[in-house]
N, C-alpha and C positions, 0 to 999 in steps of 0.2 A: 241237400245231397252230400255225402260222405265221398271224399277225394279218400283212396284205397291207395294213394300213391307215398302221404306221408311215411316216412323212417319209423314210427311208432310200429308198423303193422310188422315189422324187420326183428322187433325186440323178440328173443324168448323166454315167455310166463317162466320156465321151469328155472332158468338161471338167473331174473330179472328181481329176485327177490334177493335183499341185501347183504347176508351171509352165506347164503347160496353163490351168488356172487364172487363175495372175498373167495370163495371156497377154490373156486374156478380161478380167480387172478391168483392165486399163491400157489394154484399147483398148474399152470401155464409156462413155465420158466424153467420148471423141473420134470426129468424123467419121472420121478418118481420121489413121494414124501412119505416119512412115519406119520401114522394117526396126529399123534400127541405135538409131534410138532407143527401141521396145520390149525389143531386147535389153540396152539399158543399164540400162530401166527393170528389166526381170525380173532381172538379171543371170546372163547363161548369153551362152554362145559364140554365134557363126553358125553353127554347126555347128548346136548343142542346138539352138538356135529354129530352123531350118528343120527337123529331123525333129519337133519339137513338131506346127509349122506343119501340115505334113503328114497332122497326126491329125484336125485341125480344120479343116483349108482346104475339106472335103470338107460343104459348107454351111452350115458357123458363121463362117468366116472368107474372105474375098476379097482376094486378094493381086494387085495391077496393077503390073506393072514398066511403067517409062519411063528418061525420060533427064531429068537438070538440066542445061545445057549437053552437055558429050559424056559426063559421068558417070551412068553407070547407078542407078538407084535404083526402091527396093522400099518399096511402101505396101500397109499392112494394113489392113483395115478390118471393124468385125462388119458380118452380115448381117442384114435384118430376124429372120433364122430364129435367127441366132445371139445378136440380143440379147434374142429371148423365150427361146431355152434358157436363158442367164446369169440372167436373172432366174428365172426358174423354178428352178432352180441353189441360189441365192442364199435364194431365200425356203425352199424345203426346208432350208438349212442353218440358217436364221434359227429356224423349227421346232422342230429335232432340240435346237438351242441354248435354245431357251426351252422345252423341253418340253412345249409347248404342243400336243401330241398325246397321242390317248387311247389 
Protein backbone atom coordinates (compact mmCIF):
# COMPACT_ATOMS: atom_id res chain seq x y z
CA UNK A 1 0.00 0.00 0.00
CA UNK A 2 1.16 3.59 -1.13
CA UNK A 3 1.64 6.11 2.04
CA UNK A 4 -0.12 9.34 0.05
CA UNK A 5 1.61 11.31 2.82
CA UNK A 6 5.35 11.38 1.45
CA UNK A 7 6.74 15.30 0.29
CA UNK A 8 7.08 13.68 -3.29
CA UNK A 9 3.11 14.01 -3.90
CA UNK A 10 3.80 18.00 -2.66
CA UNK A 11 6.34 18.50 -5.93
CA UNK A 12 4.85 20.23 -8.97
CA UNK A 13 5.20 18.22 -12.52
CA UNK A 14 4.96 21.69 -14.44
CA UNK A 15 7.86 23.38 -12.44
CA UNK A 16 9.80 20.12 -11.33
CA UNK A 17 11.45 19.78 -14.50
CA UNK A 18 15.10 21.25 -14.47
CA UNK A 19 15.01 24.46 -16.46
CA UNK A 20 11.74 24.92 -15.84
CA UNK A 21 12.87 25.27 -12.48
CA UNK A 22 16.05 27.51 -12.77
CA UNK A 23 13.29 29.53 -14.70
CA UNK A 24 11.18 30.00 -11.65
CA UNK A 25 14.37 30.29 -8.98
CA UNK A 26 15.86 33.48 -11.11
CA UNK A 27 12.76 35.12 -11.47
CA UNK A 28 11.62 34.60 -7.70
CA UNK A 29 13.87 37.45 -6.26
CA UNK A 30 12.75 39.90 -8.98
CA UNK A 31 9.75 41.91 -9.86
CA UNK A 32 10.36 41.41 -12.98
CA UNK A 33 13.18 40.23 -15.73
CA UNK A 34 14.10 40.73 -19.61
CA UNK A 35 13.80 37.63 -21.63
CA UNK A 36 17.44 37.52 -22.70
CA UNK A 37 18.75 38.03 -19.38
CA UNK A 38 16.84 34.92 -17.87
CA UNK A 39 18.06 33.05 -20.63
CA UNK A 40 21.75 33.93 -19.80
CA UNK A 41 20.98 33.44 -16.30
CA UNK A 42 19.54 29.60 -16.99
CA UNK A 43 21.69 29.21 -19.98
CA UNK A 44 19.65 27.73 -22.82
CA UNK A 45 18.99 29.25 -26.22
CA UNK A 46 15.63 31.38 -27.14
CA UNK A 47 14.57 28.88 -28.56
CA UNK A 48 14.58 26.35 -25.19
CA UNK A 49 13.36 29.21 -22.99
CA UNK A 50 10.41 30.09 -25.05
CA UNK A 51 9.18 26.41 -25.35
CA UNK A 52 10.02 26.17 -21.52
CA UNK A 53 8.06 29.52 -21.12
CA UNK A 54 5.24 27.84 -22.64
CA UNK A 55 4.79 25.12 -20.12
CA UNK A 56 4.60 27.84 -17.40
CA UNK A 57 3.34 31.03 -18.99
CA UNK A 58 -0.04 29.09 -18.53
CA UNK A 59 -0.41 30.79 -14.66
CA UNK A 60 2.85 30.66 -13.07
CA UNK A 61 4.49 33.06 -15.37
CA UNK A 62 3.45 36.43 -17.17
CA UNK A 63 5.20 37.47 -20.11
CA UNK A 64 4.46 41.37 -21.47
CA UNK A 65 6.30 42.30 -24.57
CA UNK A 66 6.93 46.16 -25.31
CA UNK A 67 9.44 48.24 -27.02
CA UNK A 68 12.75 50.10 -25.44
CA UNK A 69 13.05 52.75 -28.04
CA UNK A 70 12.08 50.83 -31.40
CA UNK A 71 13.58 47.50 -29.90
CA UNK A 72 11.25 44.98 -29.01
CA UNK A 73 11.62 43.45 -25.76
CA UNK A 74 10.13 40.57 -23.51
CA UNK A 75 9.71 40.76 -19.64
CA UNK A 76 8.94 37.69 -17.40
CA UNK A 77 7.61 37.97 -14.30
CA UNK A 78 6.13 35.25 -11.61
CA UNK A 79 2.48 35.35 -10.70
CA UNK A 80 1.06 35.69 -7.35
CA UNK A 81 0.00 31.96 -8.24
CA UNK A 82 3.33 31.11 -9.47
CA UNK A 83 5.36 32.42 -6.61
CA UNK A 84 2.98 30.22 -4.09
CA UNK A 85 3.60 27.14 -6.52
CA UNK A 86 7.59 27.82 -6.18
CA UNK A 87 7.52 28.02 -2.71
CA UNK A 88 5.38 25.24 -2.25
CA UNK A 89 7.90 23.49 -4.74
CA UNK A 90 10.67 24.43 -2.74
CA UNK A 91 9.57 23.69 0.67
CA UNK A 92 8.40 20.01 -0.54
CA UNK A 93 11.97 19.64 -1.74
CA UNK A 94 13.40 21.11 1.46
CA UNK A 95 11.39 18.05 3.01
CA UNK A 96 12.11 15.00 0.88
CA UNK A 97 16.04 16.71 1.67
CA UNK A 98 15.75 16.73 5.24
CA UNK A 99 13.71 13.76 5.62
CA UNK A 100 11.83 15.41 7.69
CA UNK A 101 8.64 13.19 6.74
CA UNK A 102 7.17 10.27 8.44
Amino acid sequence: MTDATHPRHHLNETIHAPVRFSIMAALVGADQAEFAFIGDTVQVSDSMLSKQLAAVEAGLVKVRKGYVGKRPRTWLSLTPTGRRAFADHVDALREIAGGGYK
